[in-house]
N, C-alpha and C positions, 0 to 999 in steps of 0.2 A: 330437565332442560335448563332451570336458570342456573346449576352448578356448573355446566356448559357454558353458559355465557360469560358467567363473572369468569372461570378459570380463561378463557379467552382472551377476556382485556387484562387482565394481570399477567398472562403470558406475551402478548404484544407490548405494555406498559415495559415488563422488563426487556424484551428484545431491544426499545429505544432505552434506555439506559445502559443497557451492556454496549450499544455500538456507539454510543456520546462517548463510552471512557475508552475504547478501541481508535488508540489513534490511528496504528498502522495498519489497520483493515475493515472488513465490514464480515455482518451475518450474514450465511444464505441460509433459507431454509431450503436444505435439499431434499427433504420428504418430510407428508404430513397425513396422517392417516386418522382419521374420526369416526368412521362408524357413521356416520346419521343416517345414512340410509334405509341403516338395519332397523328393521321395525318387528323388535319381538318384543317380552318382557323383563324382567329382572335387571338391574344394576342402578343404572341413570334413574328407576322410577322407585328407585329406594326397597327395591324386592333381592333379596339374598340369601332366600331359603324356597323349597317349596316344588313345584312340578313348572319351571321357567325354562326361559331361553330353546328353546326349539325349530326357531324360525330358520331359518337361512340368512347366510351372514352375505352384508352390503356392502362390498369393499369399494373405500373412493380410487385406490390404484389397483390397478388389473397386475395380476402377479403372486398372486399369494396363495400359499398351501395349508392347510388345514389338517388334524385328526384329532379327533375328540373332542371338537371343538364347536359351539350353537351362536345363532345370532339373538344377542338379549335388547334390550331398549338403548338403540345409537349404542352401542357398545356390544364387545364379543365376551363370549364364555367361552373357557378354558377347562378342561377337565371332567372327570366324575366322583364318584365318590371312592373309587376303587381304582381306577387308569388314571395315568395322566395325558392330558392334554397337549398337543402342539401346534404353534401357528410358526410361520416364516415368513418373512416379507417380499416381496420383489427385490432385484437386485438395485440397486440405489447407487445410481454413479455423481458422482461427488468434484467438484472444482477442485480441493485440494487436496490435503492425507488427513487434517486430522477435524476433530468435530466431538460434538455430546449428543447423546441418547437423552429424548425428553420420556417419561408416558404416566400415565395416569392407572392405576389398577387398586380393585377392594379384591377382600377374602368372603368366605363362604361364610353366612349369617354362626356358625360355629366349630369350634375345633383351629385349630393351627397350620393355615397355610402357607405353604411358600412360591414361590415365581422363580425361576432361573433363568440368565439371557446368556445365549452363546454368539458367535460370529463366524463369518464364514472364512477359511484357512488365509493366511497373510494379514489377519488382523487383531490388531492387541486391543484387548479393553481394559482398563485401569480401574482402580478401587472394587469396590461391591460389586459382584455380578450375579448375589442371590437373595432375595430379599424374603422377609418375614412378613405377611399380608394384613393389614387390618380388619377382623372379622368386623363384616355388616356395612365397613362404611371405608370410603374411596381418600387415597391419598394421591397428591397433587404433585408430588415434590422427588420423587424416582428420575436419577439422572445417571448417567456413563458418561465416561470418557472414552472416545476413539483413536488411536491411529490405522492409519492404513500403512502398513507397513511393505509388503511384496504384495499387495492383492492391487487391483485395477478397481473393483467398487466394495460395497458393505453390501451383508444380506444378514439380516440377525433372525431369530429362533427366539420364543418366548416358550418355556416348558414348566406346567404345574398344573397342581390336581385341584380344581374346585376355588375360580377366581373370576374375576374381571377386569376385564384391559379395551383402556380408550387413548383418544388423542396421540398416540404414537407418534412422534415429531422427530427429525436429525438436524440438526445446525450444525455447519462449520464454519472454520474462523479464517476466511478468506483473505490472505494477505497477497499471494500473487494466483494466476488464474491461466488454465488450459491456455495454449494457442490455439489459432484454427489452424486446420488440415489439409496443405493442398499436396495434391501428386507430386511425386519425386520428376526432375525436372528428365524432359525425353527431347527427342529430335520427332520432325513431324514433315511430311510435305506435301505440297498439291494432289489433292483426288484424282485431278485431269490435267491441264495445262497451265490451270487459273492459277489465282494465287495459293498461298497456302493457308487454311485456317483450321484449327480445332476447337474441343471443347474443351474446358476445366471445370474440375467438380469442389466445391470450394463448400467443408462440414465445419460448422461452429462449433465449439466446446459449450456445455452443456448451459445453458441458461445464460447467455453470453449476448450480445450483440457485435458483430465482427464488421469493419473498414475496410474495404480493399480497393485498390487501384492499379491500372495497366498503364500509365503514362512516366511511369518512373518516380513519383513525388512518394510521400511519407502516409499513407494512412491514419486519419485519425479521426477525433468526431464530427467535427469537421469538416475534413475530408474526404472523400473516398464513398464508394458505393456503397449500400448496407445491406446484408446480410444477416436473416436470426436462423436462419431454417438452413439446409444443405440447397447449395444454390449452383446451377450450373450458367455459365457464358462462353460465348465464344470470342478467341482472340485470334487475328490476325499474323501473319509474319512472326520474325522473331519478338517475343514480349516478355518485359519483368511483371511478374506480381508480385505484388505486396499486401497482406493483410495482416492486421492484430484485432484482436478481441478487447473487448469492456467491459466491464460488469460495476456498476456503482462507481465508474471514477477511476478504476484500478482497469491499469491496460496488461495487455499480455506481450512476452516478448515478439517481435514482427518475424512473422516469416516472409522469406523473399523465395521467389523460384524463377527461372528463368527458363521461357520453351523455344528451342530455339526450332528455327525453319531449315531443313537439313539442305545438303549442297544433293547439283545434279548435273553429273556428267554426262557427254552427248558421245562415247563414243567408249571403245576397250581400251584403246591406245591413254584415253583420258580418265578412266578407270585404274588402270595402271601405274598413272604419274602417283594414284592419293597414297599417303603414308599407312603403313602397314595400322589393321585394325580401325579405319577411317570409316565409319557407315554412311555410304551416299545414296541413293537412288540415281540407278544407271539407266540412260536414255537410248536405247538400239533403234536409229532412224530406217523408216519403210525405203530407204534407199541406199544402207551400207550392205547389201546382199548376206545379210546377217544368215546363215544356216545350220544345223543342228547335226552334228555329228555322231552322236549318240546320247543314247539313257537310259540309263540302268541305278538301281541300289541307292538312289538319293541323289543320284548327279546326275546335271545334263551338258556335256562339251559340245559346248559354242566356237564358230568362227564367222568374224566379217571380214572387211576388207580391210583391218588397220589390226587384225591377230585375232588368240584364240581365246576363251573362255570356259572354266569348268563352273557352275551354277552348283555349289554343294549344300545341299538340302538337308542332310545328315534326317535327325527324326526331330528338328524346329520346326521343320514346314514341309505342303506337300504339293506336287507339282500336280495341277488338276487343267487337263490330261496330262500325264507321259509324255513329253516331245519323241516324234520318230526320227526315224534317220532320215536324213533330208530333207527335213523341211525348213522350210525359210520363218525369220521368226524376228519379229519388231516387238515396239510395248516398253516400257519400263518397269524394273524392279527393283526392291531395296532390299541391299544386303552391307555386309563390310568386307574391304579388302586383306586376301590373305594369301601368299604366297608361300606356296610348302614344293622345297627342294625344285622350285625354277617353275612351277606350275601355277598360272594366275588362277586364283578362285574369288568366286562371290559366294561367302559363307553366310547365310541363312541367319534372322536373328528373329526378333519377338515381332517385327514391322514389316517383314518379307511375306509376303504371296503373288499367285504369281495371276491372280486377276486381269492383272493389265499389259499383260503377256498374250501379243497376237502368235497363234501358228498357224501356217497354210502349206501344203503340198504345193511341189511343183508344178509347175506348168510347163512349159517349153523347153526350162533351163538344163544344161547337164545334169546329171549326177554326179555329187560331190564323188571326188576319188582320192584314194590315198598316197601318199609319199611311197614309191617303191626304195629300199631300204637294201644297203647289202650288206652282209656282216662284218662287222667290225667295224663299220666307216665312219660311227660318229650322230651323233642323234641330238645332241645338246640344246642342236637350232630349233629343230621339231618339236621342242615340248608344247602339250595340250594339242597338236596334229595326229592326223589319223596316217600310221605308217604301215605296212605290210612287207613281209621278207621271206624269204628261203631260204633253207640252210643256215639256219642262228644258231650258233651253239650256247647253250646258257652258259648262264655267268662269265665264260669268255667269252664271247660278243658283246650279249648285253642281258644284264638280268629281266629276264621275264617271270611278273607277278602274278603267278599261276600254284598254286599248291604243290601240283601236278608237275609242275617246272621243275628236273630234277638238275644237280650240275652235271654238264657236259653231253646233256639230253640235246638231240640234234634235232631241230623243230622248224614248222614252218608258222607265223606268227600272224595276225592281222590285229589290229589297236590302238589305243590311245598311250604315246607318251608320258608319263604321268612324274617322270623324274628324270635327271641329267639325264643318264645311262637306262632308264626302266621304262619297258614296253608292259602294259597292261591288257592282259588279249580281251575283245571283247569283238561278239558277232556283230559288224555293222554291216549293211548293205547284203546280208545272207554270207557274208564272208567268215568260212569258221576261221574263228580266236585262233585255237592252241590245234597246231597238228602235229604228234611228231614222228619223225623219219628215218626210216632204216633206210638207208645206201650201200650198195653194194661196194662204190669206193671210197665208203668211211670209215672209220673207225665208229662201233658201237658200245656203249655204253649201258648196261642194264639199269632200271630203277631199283633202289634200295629195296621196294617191296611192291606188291602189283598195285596198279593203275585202272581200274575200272569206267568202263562207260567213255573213253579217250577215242580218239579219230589217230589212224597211225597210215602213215603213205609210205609205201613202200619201192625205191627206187630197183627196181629188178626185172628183168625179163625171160618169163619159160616160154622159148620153142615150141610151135605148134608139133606136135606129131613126132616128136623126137623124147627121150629123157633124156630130164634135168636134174642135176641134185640141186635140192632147196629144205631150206630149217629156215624158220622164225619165230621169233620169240611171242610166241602167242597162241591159242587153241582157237581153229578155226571147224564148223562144220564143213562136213561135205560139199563140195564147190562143183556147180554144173558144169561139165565138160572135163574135167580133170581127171584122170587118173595117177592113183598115188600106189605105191609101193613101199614096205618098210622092211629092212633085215630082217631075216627070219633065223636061219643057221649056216652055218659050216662043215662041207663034204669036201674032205680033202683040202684042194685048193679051192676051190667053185663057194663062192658067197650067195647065195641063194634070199631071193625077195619075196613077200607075199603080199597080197590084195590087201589095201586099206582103204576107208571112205573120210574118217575125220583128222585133221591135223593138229597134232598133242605139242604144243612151245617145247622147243628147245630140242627136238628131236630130228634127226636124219631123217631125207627121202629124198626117194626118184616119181618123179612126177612129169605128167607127160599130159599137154592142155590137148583138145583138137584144134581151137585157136590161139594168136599168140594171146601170153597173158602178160601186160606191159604197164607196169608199175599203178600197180593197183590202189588207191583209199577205201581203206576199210572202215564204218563207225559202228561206232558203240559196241568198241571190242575192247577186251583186258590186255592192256600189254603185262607181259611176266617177267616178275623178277628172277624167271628159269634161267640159268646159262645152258649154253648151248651143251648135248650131252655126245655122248657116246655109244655105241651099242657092239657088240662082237662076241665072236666066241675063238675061245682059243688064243690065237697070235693074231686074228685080224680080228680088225675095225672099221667101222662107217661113223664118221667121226663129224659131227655137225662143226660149223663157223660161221657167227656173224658179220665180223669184220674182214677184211681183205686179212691174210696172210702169207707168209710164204711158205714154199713146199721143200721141203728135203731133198736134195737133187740121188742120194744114193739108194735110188728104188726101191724105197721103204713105204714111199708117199705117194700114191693115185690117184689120180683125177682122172674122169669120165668125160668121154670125147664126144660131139655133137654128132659123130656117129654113131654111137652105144658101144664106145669100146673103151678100158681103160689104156690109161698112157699113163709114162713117168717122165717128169722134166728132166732134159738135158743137162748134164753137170758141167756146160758149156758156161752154164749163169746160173743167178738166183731166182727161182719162177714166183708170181705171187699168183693165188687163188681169191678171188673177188668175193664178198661179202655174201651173204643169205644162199649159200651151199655149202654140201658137203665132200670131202675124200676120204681116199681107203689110206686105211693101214695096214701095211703085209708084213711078212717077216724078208729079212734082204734072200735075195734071189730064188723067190718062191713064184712060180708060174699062176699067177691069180687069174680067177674067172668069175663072171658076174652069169647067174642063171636067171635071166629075167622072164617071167612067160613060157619057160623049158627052151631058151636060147643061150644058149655060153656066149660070151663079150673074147677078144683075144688081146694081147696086151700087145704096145707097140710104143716107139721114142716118140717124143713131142718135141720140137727146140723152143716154142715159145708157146708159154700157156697163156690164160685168157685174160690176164693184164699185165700193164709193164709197172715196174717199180714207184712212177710217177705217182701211184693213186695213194702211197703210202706215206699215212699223218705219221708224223713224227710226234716229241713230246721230253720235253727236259727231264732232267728228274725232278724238277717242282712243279711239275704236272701243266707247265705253257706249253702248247703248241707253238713250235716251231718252222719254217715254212723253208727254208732254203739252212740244213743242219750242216754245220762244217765236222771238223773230226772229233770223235769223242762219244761219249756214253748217251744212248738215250734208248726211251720205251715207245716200242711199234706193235702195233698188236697183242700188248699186255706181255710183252716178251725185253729185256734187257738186250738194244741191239747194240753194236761196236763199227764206227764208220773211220775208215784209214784213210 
């Protein structure tokens, strides 16, 4: 015990001499490790041989690892006679980078031991770092040099067989010191109406005493509030902090932060004015009839009564509930302003939820309804509006953001706006998104490849109790009421039909409803990228077509009369055949018959068949639609036509 004592004031005696001649800094002691806890035998009681140290070791810092290693008299054992021993310290964080290893250790009462110190990765130790032990009796004077090079603290290792280690101490030579640590500067605003106030969390560097101030003035010792511990307050409105740290006289550079109290618009119109990437908290008053046009995938489109709003949530944040379709919706939210291709959004950031977000259903009020829309006319105004249309042809009308939206796909739409020209379908109000449409007086287009699980409406009508020819591009089961028929062979002249129940895409038939059957919506049916087929034997054919086309006037080309009999257009004109049916093909002046049921059809003139030229799209050779074609080359029903 008294080599403890005296080694103590000759280590403090020197402490004040080294920081007298240290003009530009001072000591810290950053760690100090003694043992006196430890209450076993051997070392400090001058024992160094023998059956010692067994107790359990009394560490004055919590941190430390051990193997092979016993608690002796206020002091640790290291080693055995055969293994070596190892201890490690806690991690030891430090004011500055560099510093000295103080410690005290004897060797085993005989034989030759030695002591190794290492450091943990990022840091250099200078000079000696393995020393040769004095058997039986304790040396005082064991010292390193440190830097901290890339590591953030010191953790050291003491390795050897058969010693004694005390007083473990680290000094560094503090000339500047940590700052303290406030939050990186944010925006903040009222919980409710009040004003706005938050909290700051405000960490000293290590052994420090830190000044801080919210009035704008200079922190100093002096001045300013104190802090040694991690200390939270609250500041009002917009405020500067300021704090620096002190340690013996020596200040640290100030840090300043400023948190500012964010802005709050009362309206979309005024959401609108703020400059792109501006984070505000928007104010939707319970009296702009603010309403909710849909939600889906992270967005929810808003409109009041000064425009429209899309709420983009992306995966920042999550809208708890789902706004519905129609529901009226007040509260305030914080996002920032972003505008993508004419579409106002409130994009979601690290301060957005939607908490203070009222929704309520209707009461009284209408239901919101959509913009009706007609193709082509322009949509630019509408963005972030819920529009619906009929008969949209993609990409020329307007692109619709559907996967499934193929070009020149003839569709009926309902949606949100969501760019100049781009309709995004989406179900509001039970309104299906994406339908799309085969017409009998359009021109049809196949999909590149099939379409699965799509809604398709069908503009066509079968005659109750009569046959019809009809193909579409698609396989449909057996249909209540319907009777269908499909070529079978060829006797002679007489074209001969048999019994069918399911309808196979892209295939001929004569089909005959008992009611009418008038333009039907099919869902969650595959449209095919079949083209329409052919069937026959011999020189004749039953020849499917989805678009309007015209007929051959030189009684080669038949079509079936709503009496059940064929005919051949007058070479008086050009006849065209309307969309989702089929005709024959004969050989020229062969007396054709249709045996349906065991009844032969008789063949007879037409002068006009079942639509006039009117119905037929034209189309440049660079694939525009054309609406009123003057003279010259163009494509009608996938055919190179010639108009004089």
């Amino acid at each position: 015990m008294k080599r403890k004592h005296i080694k103590m004031l000759l280590f403090c005696s020197l402490l004040l001499i080294v920081q007298a001649a240290w003009a530009d800094g001072v000591k810290h002691l950053a760690f100090l490790e003694t043992f006196d806890a430890t209450n076993g035998t051997g070392g400090n009681d001058n024992q160094f041989s023998g059956n010692i140290a067994s107790s359990k070791i009394q560490c004055d810092q919590e941190g430390w690892s051990s193997t092979k290693c016993g608690g002796a008299n206020q002091c640790l054992k290291f080693g055995t006679g055969s293994e070596d021993g190892v201890c490690t310290t806690p991690q030891i964080i430090l004011l500055g980078k560099q510093g000295v290893l103080y410690f005290d250790a004897a060797g085993w009462a005989s034989g030759q031991k030695t002591l190794e110190i290492t450091a943990n990765e990022g840091v250099t130790l200078s000079g000696e770092t393995t020393f040769v032990l004095d058997a039986g009796s304790w040396n005082t004077n064991y010292c390193i040099h440190f830097t901290l090079e890339s590591a953030t603290y010191l953790q050291l290792t003491f390795t050897g067989r058969r010693g004694f280690l005390d007083n473990i101490r680290v000094e560094e030579d503090v000339t500047a010191i940590n700052a303290p640590t406030l939050p990186d500067e944010y925006l903040f605003w009222p919980k409710t109406t009040e004003t706005a106030t938050t909290n700051i969390t405000l960490i000293p560097s290590d052994s420090t005493t830190v000044y801080y101030t919210t009035d704008g003035t200079e922190p100093s010792e002096t001045n300013g509030n104190i802090a040694t511990l991690t200390t939270n307050f609250m500041i009002t409105g917009t405020t500067t902090v300021k704090a620096r740290a002190y340690y013996q006289g020596i200040a640290s550079d100030l840090v300043s932060k400023t948190y500012t109290e964010g802005e709050t618009v009362n309206s979309i119109t005024a959401f609108k004015a703020k400059n792109e990437g501006d984070e505000v908290r928007l104010f939707i008053p319970y009296d702009s009839q603010a309403r909710v046009l849909h939600g889906q995938d992270g967005k929810a489109y808003l409109y009041d009564n000064t425009g429209p709003l899309c709420l983009d949530f992306g995966t920042t944040a999550t809208f708890n509930p789902m706004p519905k379709d129609n529901q009226h919706v007040a509260g305030w939210i914080i996002g920032k302003k972003q505008t993508a291709d004419g579409l106002l959004k409130l994009v979601a950031t690290s301060n957005t939820n939607t908490n203070h977000l009222a929704l309520a259903d209707r009461v009284s009020e209408p239901n919101i309804a959509p913009t009706e829309i007609e193709p082509y006319a322009g949509i630019s105004n509408l963005i972030g509006g819920w529009v619906k249309g009929s008969n949209i042809r993609c990409i020329e009308d307007y692109i619709i953001d559907d996967t499934n939206a193929y070009d020149r796909a003839l569709v009926d739409v309902s949606g949100i706006v969501t760019a100049s020209n781009t309709i995004t379908p989406m179900r509001i109000m039970d309104n299906r998104p994406l339908t799309f449409v085969i017409d009998e007086d359009k021109e049809f287009f196949s999909p590149a490849e099939d379409l699965r699980h799509v809604t398709v409406r069908l503009k066509r009508t079968l005659k109750a109790n009569q046959w019809n020819t009809f193909c579409i591009p698609m396989d449909l089961p057996c249909l209540e009421g319907l009777e269908l028929r499909k070529f079978s062979e060829v006797n002679g002249n007489v074209m001969h039909f048999e019994n069918r129940y399911d309808i196979e895409a892209g295939m001929p038939y004569l089909a005959k409803p008992i009611e009418d059957f008038v333009d039907p919506v099919l869902d969650d049916v595959t449209l095919a990228s079949q083209s329409a087929r052919n069937v026959g034997d011999n020189d004749f054919e039953f020849k499917a077509t989805y678009s309007p086309m015209d007929l051959e006037t030189d009684k080669t080309e038949l079509f079936l009369t709503s009496s059940g009999k064929l005919a051949y257009p007058s070479s008086e004109g050009t006849a065209t055949i309307k969309g989702l049916r089929a005709y024959f093909k004969v050989p020229a002046g062969a007396d054709a018959r249709l045996n349906i049921d065991g009844i032969d059809t008789s063949l007879e003139l037409v002068n006009d068949v079942q639509c006039s030229m009117s119905n037929v799209q034209y189309y440049d050779l660079q694939g525009r639609k054309v609406s009123n074609p003057a003279k010259g080359i163009y494509i009608s029903n996938h055919k190179k036509v010639v108009i004089k």
